[in-house]
TITOR-398857 format. One record per residue: chain; x, y, z of N, C-alpha, C in turn. Coordinates in steps of 0.1 Angstrom, whole numbers, plus 2048, in hexadecimal, padded with zeros to 3 digits. Example, Ala and Ser with C-alpha at 12.3 -4.5 7.8 and 13.67 -1.06 7.14 Angstrom:
BEGIN
kette: A | n.c1: 884 | n.c2: 7C7 | n.c3: 84E | ca.c1: 87B | ca.c2: 7D3 | ca.c3: 84E | c.c1: 884 | c.c2: 7DF | c.c3: 84E
kette: A | n.c1: 880 | n.c2: 7EA | n.c3: 847 | ca.c1: 889 | ca.c2: 7F5 | ca.c3: 847 | c.c1: 881 | c.c2: 800 | c.c3: 84F
This chain:
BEGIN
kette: A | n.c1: 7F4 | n.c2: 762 | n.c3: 85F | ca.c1: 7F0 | ca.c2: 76A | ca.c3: 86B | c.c1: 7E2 | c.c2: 76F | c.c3: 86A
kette: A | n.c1: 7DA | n.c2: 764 | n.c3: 864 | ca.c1: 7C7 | ca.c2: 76B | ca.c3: 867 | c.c1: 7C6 | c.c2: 766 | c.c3: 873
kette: A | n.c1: 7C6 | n.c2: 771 | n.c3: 87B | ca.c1: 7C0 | ca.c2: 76E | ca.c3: 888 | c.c1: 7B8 | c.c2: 77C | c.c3: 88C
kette: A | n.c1: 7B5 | n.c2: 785 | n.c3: 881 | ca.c1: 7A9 | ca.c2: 78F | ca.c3: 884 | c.c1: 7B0 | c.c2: 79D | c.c3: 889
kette: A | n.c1: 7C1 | n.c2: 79E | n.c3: 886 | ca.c1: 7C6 | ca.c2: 7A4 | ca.c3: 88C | c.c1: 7CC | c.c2: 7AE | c.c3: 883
kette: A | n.c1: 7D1 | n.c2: 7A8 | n.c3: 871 | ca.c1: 7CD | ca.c2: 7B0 | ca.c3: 867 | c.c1: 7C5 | c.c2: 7B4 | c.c3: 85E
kette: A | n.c1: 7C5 | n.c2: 7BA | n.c3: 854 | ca.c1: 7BB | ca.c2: 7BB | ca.c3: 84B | c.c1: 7C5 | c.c2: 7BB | c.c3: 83C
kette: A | n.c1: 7BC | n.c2: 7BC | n.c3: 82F | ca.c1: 7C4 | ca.c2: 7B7 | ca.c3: 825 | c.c1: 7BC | c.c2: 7C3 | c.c3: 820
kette: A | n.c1: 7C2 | n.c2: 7D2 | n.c3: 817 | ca.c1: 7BF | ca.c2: 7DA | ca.c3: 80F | c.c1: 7C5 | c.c2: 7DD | c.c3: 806
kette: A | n.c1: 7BD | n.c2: 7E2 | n.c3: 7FD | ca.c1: 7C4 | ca.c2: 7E4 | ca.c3: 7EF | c.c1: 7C4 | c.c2: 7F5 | c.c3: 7E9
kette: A | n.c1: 7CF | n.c2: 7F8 | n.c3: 7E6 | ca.c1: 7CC | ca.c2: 809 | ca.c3: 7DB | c.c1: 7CC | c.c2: 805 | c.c3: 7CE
kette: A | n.c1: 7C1 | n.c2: 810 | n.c3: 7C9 | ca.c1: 7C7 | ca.c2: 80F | ca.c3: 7BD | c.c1: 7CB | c.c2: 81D | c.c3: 7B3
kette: A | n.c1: 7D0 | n.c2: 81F | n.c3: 7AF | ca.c1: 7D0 | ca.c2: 828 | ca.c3: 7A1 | c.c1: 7D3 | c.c2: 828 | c.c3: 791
kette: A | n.c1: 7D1 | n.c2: 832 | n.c3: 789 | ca.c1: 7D7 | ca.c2: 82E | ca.c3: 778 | c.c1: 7E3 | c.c2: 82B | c.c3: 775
kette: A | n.c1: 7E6 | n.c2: 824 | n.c3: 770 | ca.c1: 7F5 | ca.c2: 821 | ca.c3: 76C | c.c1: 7F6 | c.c2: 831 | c.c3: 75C
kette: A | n.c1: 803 | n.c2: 831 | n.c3: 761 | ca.c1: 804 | ca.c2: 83C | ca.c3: 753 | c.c1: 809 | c.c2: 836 | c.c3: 747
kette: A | n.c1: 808 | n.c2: 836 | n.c3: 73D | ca.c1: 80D | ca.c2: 833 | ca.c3: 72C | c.c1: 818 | c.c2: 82E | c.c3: 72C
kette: A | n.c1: 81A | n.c2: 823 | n.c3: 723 | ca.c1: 828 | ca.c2: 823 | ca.c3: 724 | c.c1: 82D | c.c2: 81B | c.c3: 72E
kette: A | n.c1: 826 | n.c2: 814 | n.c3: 739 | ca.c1: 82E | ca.c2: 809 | ca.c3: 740 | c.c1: 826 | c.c2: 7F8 | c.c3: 73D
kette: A | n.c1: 82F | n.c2: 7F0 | n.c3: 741 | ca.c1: 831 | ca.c2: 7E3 | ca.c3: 739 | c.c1: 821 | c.c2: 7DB | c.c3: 740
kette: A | n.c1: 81F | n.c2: 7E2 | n.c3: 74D | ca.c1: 815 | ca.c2: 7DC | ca.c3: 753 | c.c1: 807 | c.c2: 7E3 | c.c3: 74D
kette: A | n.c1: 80B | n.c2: 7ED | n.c3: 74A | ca.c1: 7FD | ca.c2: 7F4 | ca.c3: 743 | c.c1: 7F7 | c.c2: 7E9 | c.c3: 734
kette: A | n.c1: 7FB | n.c2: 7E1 | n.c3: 732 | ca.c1: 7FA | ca.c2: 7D4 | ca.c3: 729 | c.c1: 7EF | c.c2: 7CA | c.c3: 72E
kette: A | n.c1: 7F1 | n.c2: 7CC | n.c3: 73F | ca.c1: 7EE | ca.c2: 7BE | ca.c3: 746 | c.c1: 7E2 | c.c2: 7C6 | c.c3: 74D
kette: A | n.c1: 7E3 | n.c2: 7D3 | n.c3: 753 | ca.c1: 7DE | ca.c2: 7DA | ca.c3: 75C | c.c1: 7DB | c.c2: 7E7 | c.c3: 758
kette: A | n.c1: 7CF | n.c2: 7EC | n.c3: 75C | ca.c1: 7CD | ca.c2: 7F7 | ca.c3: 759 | c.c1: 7CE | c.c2: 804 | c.c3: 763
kette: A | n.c1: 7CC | n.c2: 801 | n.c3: 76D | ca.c1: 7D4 | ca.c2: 802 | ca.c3: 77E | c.c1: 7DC | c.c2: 7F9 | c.c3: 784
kette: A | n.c1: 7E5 | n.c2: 807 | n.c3: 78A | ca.c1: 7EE | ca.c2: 800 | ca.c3: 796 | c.c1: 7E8 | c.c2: 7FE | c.c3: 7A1
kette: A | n.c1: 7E6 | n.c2: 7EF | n.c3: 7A9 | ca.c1: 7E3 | ca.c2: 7ED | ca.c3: 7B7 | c.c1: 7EE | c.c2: 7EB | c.c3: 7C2
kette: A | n.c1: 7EB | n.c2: 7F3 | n.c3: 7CB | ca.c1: 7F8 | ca.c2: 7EC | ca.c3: 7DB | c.c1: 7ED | c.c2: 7E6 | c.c3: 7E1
kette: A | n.c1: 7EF | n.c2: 7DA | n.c3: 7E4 | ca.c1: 7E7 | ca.c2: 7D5 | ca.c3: 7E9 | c.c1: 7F4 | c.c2: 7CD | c.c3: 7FB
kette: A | n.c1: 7EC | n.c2: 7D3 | n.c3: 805 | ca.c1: 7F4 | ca.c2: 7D2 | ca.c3: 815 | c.c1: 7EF | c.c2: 7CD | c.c3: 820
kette: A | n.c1: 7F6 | n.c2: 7C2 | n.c3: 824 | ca.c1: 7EC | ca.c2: 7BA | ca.c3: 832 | c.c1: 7F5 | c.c2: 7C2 | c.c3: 83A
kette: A | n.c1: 7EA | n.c2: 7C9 | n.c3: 846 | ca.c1: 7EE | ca.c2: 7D5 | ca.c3: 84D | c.c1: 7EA | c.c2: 7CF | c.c3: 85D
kette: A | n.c1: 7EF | n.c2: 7D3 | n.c3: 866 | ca.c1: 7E8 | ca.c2: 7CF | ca.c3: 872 | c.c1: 7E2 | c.c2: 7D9 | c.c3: 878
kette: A | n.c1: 7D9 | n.c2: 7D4 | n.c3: 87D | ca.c1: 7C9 | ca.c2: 7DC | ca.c3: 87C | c.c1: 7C7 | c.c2: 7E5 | c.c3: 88C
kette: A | n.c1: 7D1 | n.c2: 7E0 | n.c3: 896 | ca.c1: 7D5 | ca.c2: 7E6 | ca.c3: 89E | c.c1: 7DB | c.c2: 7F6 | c.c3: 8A0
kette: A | n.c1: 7E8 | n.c2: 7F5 | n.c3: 895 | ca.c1: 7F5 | ca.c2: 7FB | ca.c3: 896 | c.c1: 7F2 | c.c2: 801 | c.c3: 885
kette: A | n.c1: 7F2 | n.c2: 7FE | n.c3: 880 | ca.c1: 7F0 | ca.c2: 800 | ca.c3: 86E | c.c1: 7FA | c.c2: 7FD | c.c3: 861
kette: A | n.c1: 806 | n.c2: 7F5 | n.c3: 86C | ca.c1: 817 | ca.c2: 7F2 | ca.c3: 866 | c.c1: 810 | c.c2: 7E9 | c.c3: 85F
kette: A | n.c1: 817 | n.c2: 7EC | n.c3: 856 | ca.c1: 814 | ca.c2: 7E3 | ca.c3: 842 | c.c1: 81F | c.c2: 7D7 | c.c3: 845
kette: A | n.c1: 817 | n.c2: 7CB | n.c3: 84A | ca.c1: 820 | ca.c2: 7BD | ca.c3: 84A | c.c1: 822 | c.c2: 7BB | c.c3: 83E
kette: A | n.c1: 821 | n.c2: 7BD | n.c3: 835 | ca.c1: 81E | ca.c2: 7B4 | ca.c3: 828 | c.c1: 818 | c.c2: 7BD | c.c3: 81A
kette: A | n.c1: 820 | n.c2: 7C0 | n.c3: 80C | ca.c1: 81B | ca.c2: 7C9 | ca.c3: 806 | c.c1: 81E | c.c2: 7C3 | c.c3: 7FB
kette: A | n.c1: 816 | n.c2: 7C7 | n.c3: 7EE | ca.c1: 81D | ca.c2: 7C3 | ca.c3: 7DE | c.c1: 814 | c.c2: 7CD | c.c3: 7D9
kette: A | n.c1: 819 | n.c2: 7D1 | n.c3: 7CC | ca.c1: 80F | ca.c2: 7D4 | ca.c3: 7C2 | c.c1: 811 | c.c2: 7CE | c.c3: 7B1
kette: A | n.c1: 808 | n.c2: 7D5 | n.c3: 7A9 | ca.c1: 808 | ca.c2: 7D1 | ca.c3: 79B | c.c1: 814 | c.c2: 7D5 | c.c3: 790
kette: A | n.c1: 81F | n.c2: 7DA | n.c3: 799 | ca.c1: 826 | ca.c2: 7D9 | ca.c3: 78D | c.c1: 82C | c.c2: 7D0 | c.c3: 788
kette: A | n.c1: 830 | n.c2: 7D1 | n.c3: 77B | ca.c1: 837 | ca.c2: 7C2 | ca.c3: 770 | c.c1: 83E | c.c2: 7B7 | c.c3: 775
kette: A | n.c1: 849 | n.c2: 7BC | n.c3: 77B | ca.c1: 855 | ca.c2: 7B8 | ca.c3: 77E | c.c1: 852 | c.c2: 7B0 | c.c3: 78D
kette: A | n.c1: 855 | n.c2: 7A1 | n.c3: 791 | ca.c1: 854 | ca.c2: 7A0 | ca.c3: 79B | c.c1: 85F | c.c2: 7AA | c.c3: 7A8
kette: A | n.c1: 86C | n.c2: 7AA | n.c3: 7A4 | ca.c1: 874 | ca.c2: 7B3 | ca.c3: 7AA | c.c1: 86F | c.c2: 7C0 | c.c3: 7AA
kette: A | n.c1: 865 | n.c2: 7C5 | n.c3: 7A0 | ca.c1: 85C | ca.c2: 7D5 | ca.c3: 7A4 | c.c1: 855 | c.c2: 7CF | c.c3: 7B5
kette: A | n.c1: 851 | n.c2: 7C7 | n.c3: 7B3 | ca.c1: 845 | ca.c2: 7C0 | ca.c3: 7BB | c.c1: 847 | c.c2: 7C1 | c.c3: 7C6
kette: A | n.c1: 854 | n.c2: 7B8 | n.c3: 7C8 | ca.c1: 85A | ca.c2: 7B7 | ca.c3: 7D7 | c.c1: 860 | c.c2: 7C7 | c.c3: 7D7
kette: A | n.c1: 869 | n.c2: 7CF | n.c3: 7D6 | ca.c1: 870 | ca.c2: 7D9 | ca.c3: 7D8 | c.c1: 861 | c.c2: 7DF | c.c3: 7E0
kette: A | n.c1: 859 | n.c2: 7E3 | n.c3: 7D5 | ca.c1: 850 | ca.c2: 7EA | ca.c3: 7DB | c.c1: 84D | c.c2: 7E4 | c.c3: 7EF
kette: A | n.c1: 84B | n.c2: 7D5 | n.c3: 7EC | ca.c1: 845 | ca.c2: 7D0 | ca.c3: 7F8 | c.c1: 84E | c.c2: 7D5 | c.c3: 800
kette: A | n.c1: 85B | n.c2: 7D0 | n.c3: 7FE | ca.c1: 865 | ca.c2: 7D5 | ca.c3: 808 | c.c1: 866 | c.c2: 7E5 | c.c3: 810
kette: A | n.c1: 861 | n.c2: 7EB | n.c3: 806 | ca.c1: 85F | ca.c2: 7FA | ca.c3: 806 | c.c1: 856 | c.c2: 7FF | c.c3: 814
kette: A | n.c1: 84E | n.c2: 7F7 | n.c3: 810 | ca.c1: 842 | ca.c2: 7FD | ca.c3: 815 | c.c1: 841 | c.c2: 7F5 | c.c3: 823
kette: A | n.c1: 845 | n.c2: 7EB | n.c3: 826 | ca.c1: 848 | ca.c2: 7DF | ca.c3: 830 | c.c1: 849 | c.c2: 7E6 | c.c3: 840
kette: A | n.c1: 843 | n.c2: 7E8 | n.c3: 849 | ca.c1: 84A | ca.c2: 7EC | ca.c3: 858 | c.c1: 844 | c.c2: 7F9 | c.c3: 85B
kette: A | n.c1: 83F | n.c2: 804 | n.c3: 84E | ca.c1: 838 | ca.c2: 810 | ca.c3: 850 | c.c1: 827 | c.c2: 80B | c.c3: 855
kette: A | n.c1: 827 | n.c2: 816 | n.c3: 85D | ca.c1: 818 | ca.c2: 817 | ca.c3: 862 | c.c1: 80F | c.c2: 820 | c.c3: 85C
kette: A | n.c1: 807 | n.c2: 81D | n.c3: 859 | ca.c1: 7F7 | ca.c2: 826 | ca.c3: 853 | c.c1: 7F6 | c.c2: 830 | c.c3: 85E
kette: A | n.c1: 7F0 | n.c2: 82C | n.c3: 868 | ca.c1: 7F2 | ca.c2: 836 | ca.c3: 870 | c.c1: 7FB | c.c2: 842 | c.c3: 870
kette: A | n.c1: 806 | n.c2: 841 | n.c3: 871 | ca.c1: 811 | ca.c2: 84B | ca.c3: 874 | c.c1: 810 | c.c2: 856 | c.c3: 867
kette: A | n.c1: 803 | n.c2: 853 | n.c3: 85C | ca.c1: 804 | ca.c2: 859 | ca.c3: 852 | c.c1: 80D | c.c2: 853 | c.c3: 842
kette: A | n.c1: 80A | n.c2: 857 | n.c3: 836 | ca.c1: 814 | ca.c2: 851 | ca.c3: 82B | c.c1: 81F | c.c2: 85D | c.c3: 826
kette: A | n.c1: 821 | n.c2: 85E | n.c3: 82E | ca.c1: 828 | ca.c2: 870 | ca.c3: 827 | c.c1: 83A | c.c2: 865 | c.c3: 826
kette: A | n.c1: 83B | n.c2: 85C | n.c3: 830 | ca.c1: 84A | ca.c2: 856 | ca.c3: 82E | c.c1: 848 | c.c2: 84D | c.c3: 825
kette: A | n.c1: 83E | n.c2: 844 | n.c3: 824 | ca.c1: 83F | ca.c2: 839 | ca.c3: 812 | c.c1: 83A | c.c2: 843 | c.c3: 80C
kette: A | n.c1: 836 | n.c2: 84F | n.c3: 809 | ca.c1: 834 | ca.c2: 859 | ca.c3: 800 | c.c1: 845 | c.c2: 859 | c.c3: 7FB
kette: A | n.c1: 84A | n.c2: 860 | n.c3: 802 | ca.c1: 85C | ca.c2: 866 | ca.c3: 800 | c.c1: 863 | c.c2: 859 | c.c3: 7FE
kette: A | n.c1: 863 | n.c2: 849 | n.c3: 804 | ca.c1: 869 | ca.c2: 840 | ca.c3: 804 | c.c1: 868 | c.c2: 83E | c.c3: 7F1
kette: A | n.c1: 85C | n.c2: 83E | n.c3: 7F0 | ca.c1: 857 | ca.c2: 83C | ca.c3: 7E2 | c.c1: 85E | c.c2: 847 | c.c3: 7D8
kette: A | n.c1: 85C | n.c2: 853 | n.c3: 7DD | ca.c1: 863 | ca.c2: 85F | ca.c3: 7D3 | c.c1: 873 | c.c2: 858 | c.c3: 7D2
kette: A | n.c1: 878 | n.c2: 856 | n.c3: 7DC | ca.c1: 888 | ca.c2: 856 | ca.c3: 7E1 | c.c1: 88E | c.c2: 849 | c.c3: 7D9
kette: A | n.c1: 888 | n.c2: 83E | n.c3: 7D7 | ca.c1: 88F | ca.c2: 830 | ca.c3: 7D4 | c.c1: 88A | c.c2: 82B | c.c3: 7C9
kette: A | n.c1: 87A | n.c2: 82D | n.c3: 7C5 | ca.c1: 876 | ca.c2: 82A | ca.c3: 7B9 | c.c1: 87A | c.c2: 832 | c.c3: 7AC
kette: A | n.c1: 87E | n.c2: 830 | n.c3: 7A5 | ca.c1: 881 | ca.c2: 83C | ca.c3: 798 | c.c1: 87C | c.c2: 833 | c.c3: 78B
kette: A | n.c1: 86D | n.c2: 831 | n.c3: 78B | ca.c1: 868 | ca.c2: 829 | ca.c3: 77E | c.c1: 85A | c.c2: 834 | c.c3: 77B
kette: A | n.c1: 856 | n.c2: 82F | n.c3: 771 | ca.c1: 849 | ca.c2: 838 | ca.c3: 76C | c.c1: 840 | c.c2: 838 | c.c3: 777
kette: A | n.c1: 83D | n.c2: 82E | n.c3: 77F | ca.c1: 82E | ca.c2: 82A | ca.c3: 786 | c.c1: 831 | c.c2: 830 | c.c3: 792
kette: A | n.c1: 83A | n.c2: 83A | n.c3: 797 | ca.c1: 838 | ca.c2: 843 | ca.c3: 7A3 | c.c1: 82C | c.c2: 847 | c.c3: 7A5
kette: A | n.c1: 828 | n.c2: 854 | n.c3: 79B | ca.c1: 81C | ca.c2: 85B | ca.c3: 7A0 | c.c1: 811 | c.c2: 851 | c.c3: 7A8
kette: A | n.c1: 811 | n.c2: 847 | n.c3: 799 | ca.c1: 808 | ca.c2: 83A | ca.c3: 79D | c.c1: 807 | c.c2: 832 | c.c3: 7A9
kette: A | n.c1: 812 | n.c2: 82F | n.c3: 7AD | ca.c1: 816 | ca.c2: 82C | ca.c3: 7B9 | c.c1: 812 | c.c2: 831 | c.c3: 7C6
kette: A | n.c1: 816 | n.c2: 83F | n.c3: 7CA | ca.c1: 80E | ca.c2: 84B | ca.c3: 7CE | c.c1: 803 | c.c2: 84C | c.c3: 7D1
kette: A | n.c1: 7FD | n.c2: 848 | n.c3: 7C5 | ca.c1: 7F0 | ca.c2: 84B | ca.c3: 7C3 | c.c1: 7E5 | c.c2: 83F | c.c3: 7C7
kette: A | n.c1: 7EE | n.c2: 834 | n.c3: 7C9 | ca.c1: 7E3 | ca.c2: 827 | ca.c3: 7CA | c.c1: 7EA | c.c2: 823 | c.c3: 7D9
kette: A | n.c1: 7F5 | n.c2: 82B | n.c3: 7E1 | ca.c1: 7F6 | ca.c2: 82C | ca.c3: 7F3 | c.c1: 7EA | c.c2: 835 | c.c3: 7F4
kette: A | n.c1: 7E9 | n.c2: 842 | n.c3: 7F1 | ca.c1: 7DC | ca.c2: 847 | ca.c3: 7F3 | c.c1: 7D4 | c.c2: 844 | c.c3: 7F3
kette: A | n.c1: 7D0 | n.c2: 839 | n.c3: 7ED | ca.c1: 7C1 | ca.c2: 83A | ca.c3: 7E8 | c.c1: 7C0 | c.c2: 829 | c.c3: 7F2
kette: A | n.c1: 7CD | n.c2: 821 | n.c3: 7F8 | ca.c1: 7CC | ca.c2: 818 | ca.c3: 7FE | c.c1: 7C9 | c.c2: 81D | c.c3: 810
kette: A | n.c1: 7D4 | n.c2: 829 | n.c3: 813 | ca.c1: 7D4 | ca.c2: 832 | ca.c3: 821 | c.c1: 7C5 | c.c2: 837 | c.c3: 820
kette: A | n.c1: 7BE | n.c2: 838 | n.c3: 819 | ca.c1: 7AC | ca.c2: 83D | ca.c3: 819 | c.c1: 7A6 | c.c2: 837 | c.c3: 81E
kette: A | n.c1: 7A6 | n.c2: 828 | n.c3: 816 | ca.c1: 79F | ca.c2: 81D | ca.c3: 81C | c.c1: 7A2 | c.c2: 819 | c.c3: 827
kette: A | n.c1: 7B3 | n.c2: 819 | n.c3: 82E | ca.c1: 7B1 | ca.c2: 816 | ca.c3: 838 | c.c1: 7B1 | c.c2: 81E | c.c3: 843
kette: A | n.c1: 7AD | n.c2: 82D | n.c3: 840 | ca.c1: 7A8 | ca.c2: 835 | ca.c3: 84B | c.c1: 795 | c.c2: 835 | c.c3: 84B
kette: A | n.c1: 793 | n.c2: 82F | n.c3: 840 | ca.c1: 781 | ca.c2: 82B | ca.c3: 840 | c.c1: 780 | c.c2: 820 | c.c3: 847
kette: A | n.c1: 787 | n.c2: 816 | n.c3: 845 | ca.c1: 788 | ca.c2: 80B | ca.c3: 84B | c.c1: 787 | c.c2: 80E | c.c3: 85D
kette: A | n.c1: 792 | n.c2: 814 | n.c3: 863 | ca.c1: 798 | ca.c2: 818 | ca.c3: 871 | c.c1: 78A | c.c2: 81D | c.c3: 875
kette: A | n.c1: 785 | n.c2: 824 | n.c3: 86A | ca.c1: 77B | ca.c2: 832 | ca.c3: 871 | c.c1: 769 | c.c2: 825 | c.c3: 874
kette: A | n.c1: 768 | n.c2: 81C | n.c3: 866 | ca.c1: 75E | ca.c2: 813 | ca.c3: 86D | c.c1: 75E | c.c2: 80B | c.c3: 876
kette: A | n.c1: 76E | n.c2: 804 | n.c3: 87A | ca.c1: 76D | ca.c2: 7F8 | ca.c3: 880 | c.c1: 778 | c.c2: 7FE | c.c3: 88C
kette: A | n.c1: 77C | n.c2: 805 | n.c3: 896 | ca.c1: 785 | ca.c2: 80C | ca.c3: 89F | c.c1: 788 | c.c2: 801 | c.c3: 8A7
kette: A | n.c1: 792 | n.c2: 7FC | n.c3: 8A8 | ca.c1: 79E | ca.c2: 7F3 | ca.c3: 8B1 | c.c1: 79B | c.c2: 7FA | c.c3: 8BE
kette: A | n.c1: 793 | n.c2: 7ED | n.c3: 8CA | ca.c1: 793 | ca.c2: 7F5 | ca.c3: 8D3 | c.c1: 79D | c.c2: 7F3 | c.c3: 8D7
kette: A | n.c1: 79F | n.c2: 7F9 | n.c3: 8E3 | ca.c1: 7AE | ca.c2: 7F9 | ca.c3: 8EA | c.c1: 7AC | c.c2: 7F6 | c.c3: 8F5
kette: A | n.c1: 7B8 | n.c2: 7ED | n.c3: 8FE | ca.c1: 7B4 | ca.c2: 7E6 | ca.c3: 90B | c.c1: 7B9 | c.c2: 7EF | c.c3: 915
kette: A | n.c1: 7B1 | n.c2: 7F5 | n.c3: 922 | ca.c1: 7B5 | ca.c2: 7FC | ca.c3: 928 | c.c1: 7BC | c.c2: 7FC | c.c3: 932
kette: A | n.c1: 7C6 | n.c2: 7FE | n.c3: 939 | ca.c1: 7CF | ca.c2: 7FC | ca.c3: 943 | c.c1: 7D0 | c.c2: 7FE | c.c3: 949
């Protein structure tokens, strides 16, 4: 679906001591094709080990909108994930929800009027 309608961004943060990807990675990335309209995360993965880490997360995060704010994949995350890389996790939606309110704020979806 490149037809100019989403965009592809990435978070990132430190992974903490002690997990298997901190081997491979020295940050955790979520990286989410989002549509650039609406801000619903079509599509999400990040860096942890496990491909089943990978998808769960994608699954997780799948159908929420940037816009509406992250405070619900905030809590989705607290609530279902129970591995070291929460904070991490947390911390690399934040730092993903940044970019794409920098993103929104340079390039503004116009809207068609009715």
């Amino acid at each position: 679906m490149l037809n100019g309608k989403t965009i592809f961004i990435a978070g990132h943060a430190r992974l903490p001591q002690g997990m298997a990807a901190k081997s491979v990675f020295e940050t955790l990335t979520i990286t989410a094709e989002v549509d650039s309209k609406y801000g619903v995360i079509l599509e999400a993965s990040c860096t942890l080990a496990t491909a089943h880490g990978r998808e769960f997360i994608g699954r997780l995060l799948k159908g929420m909108s940037l816009q509406d704010g992250i405070d619900e994949a905030i809590d989705a995350i607290q609530t279902y994930y129970k591995g070291k890389a929460t904070n991490a996790l947390i911390a690399a939606l934040k730092d993903l929800d940044l970019h794409f309110k920098q993103i929104k704020a340079e390039h503004p979806v116009k809207q068609k009027q009715l």
